[in-house]
Short mmCIF file of the C-alpha atoms (twelve columns), coordinates in Angstrom:
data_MODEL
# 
_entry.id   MODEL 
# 
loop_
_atom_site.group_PDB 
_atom_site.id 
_atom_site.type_symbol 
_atom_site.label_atom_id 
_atom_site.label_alt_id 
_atom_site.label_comp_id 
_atom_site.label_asym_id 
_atom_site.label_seq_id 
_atom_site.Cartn_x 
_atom_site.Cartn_y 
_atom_site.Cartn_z 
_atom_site.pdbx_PDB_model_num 
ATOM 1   C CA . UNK A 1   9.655  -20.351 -22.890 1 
ATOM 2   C CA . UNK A 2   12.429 -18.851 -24.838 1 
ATOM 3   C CA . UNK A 3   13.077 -15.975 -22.810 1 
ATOM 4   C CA . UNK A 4   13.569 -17.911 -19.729 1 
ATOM 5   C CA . UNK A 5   15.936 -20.568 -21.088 1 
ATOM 6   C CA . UNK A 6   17.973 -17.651 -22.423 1 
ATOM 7   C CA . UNK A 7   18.311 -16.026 -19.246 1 
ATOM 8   C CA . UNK A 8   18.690 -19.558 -17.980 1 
ATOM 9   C CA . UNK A 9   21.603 -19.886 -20.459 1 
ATOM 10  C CA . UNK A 10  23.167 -16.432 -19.195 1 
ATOM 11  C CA . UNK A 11  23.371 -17.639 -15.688 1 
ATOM 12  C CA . UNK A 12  25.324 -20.368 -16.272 1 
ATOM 13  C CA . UNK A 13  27.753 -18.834 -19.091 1 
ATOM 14  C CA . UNK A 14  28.249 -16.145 -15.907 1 
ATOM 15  C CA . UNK A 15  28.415 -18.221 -12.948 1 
ATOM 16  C CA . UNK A 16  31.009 -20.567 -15.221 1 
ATOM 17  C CA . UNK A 17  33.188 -17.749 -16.094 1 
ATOM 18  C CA . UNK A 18  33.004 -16.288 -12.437 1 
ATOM 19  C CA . UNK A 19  34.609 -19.479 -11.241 1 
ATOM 20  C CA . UNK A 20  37.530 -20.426 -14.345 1 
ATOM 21  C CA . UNK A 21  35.246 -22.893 -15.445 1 
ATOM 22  C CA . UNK A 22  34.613 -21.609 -18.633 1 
ATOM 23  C CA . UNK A 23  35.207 -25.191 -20.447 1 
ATOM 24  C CA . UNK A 24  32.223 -26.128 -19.126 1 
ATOM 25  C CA . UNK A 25  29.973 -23.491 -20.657 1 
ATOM 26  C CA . UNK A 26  28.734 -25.266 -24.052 1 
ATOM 27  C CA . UNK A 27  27.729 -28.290 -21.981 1 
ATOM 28  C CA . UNK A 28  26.041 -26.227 -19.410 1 
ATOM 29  C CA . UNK A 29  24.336 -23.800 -21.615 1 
ATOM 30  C CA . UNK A 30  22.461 -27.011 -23.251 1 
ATOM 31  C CA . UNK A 31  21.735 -28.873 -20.236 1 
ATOM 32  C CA . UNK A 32  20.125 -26.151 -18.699 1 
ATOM 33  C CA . UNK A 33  18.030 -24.919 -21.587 1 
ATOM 34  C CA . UNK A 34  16.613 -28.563 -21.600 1 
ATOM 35  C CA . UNK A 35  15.957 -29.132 -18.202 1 
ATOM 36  C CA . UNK A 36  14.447 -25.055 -18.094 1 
ATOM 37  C CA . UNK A 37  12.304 -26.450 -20.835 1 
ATOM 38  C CA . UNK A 38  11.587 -29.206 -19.609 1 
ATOM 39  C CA . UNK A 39  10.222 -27.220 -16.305 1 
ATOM 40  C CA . UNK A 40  8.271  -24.969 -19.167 1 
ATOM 41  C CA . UNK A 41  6.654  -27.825 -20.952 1 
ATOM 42  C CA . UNK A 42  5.893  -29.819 -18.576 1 
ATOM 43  C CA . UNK A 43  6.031  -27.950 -15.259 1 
ATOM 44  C CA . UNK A 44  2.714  -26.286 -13.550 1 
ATOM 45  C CA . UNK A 45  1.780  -22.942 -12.004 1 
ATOM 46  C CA . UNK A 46  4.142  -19.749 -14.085 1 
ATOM 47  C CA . UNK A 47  6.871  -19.915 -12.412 1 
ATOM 48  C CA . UNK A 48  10.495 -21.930 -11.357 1 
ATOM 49  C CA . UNK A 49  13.945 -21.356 -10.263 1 
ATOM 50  C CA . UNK A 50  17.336 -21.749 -11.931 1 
ATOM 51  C CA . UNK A 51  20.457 -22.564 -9.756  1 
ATOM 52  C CA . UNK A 52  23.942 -22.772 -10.541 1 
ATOM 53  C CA . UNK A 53  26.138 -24.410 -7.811  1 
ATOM 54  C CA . UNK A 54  30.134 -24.873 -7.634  1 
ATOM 55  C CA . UNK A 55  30.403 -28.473 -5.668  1 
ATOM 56  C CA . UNK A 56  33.751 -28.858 -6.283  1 
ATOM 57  C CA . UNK A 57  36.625 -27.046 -7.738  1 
ATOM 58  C CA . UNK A 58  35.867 -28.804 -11.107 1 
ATOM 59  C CA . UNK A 59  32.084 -29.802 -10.797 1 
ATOM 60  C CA . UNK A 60  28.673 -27.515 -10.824 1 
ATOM 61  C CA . UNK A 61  25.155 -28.748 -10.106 1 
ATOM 62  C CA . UNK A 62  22.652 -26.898 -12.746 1 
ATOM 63  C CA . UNK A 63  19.347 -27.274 -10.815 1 
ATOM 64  C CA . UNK A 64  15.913 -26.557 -12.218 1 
ATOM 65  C CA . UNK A 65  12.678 -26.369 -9.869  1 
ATOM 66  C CA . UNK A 66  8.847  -26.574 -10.843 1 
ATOM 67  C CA . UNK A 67  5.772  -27.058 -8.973  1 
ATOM 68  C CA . UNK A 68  4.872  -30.198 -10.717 1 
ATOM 69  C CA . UNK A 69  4.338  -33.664 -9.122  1 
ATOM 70  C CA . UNK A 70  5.168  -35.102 -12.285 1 
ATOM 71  C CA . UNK A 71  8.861  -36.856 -12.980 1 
ATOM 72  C CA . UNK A 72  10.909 -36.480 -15.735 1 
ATOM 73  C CA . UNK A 73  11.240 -39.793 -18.176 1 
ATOM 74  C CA . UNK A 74  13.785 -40.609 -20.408 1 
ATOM 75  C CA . UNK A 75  12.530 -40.781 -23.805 1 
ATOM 76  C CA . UNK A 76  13.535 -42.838 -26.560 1 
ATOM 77  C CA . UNK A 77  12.565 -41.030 -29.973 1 
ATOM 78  C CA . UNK A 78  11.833 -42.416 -32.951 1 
ATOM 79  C CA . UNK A 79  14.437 -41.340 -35.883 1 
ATOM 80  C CA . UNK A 80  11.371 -39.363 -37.291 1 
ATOM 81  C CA . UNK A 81  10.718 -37.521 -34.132 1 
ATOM 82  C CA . UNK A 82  11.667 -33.830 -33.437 1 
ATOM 83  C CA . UNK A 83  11.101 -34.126 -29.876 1 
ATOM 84  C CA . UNK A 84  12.131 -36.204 -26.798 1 
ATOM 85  C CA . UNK A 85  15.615 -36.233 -27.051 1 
ATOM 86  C CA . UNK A 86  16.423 -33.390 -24.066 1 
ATOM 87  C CA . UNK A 87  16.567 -35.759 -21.261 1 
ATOM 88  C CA . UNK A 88  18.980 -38.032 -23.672 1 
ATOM 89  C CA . UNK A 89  21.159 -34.995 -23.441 1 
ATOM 90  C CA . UNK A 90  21.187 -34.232 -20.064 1 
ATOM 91  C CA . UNK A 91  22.311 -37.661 -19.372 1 
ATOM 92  C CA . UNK A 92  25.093 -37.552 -21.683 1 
ATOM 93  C CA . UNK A 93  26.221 -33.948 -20.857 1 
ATOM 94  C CA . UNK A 94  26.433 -34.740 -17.095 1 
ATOM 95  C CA . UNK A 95  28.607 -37.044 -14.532 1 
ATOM 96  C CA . UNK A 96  24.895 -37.614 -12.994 1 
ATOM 97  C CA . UNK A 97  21.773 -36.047 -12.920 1 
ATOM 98  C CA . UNK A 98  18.349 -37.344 -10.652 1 
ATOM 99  C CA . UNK A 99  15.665 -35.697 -9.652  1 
ATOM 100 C CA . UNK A 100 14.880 -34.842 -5.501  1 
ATOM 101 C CA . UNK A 101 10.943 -34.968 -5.193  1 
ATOM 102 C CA . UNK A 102 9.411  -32.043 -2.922  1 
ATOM 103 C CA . UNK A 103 5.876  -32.045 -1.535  1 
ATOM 104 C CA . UNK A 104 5.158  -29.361 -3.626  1 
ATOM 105 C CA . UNK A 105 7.367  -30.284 -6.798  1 
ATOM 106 C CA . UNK A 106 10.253 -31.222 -7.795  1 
ATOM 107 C CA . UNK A 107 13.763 -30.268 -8.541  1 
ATOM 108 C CA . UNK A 108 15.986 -31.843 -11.513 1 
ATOM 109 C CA . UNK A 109 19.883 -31.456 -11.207 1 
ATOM 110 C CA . UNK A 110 22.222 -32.226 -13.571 1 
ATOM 111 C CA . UNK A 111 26.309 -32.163 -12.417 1 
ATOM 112 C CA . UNK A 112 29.007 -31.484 -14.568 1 
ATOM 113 C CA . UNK A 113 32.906 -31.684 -13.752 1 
ATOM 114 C CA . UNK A 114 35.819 -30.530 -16.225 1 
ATOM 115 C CA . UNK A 115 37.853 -33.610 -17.032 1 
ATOM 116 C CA . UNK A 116 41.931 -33.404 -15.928 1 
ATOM 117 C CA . UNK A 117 43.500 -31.032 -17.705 1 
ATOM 118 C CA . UNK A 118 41.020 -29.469 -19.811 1 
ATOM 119 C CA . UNK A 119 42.110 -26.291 -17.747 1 
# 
């Protein structure tokens, strides 16, 4: 698991700097470890894909795709808890984030846009 969400993690970082949207890179770097995670955790079969898509000239999709049937759920964690809080994340980190069902899995997205002027 930790060996894909750090190359998950490099992608991003790269693909961020590639386009001058280094500001972004913190924020991205999290919300795709969770959701890769997430796919790790949660996800069947031993494999899934990482994307990293420029919509905009200030917004990128972070997609993450599995081969399980099985949604993704907001949590909410107890104070004591160490887990559940990734999805909490995601949806603070991003403008929007959803999930597009497939017939063989799924693929969770997560967009993020530089606010004006952080350039």
């Amino acid at each position: 698991m930790a060996q894909s969400s750090v190359l998950a993690r490099r992608l991003a970082a790269t693909a961020l700097l590639t386009w001058d949207l280094a500001p972004l890179t913190d924020d991205a770097e999290l919300v795709v470890a969770e959701l890769v995670n997430n796919a790790v955790q949660h996800g069947t079969g031993h494999s899934l894909r990482v994307g990293v898509k420029r919509i905009s000239a200030s917004r990128v999709r972070i997609a993450v795709t599995d081969r399980s049937l099985r949604l993704p759920v907001i949590r909410n964690p107890d104070a004591g808890e160490v887990a559940g809080r990734g999805l909490l994340l995601v949806a603070a980190l991003s403008v929007r984030w959803g999930t597009d069902r497939r017939g063989w899995g799924k693929v969770v997205w997560a967009e993020l846009r530089l606010l004006d002027g952080t350039l």
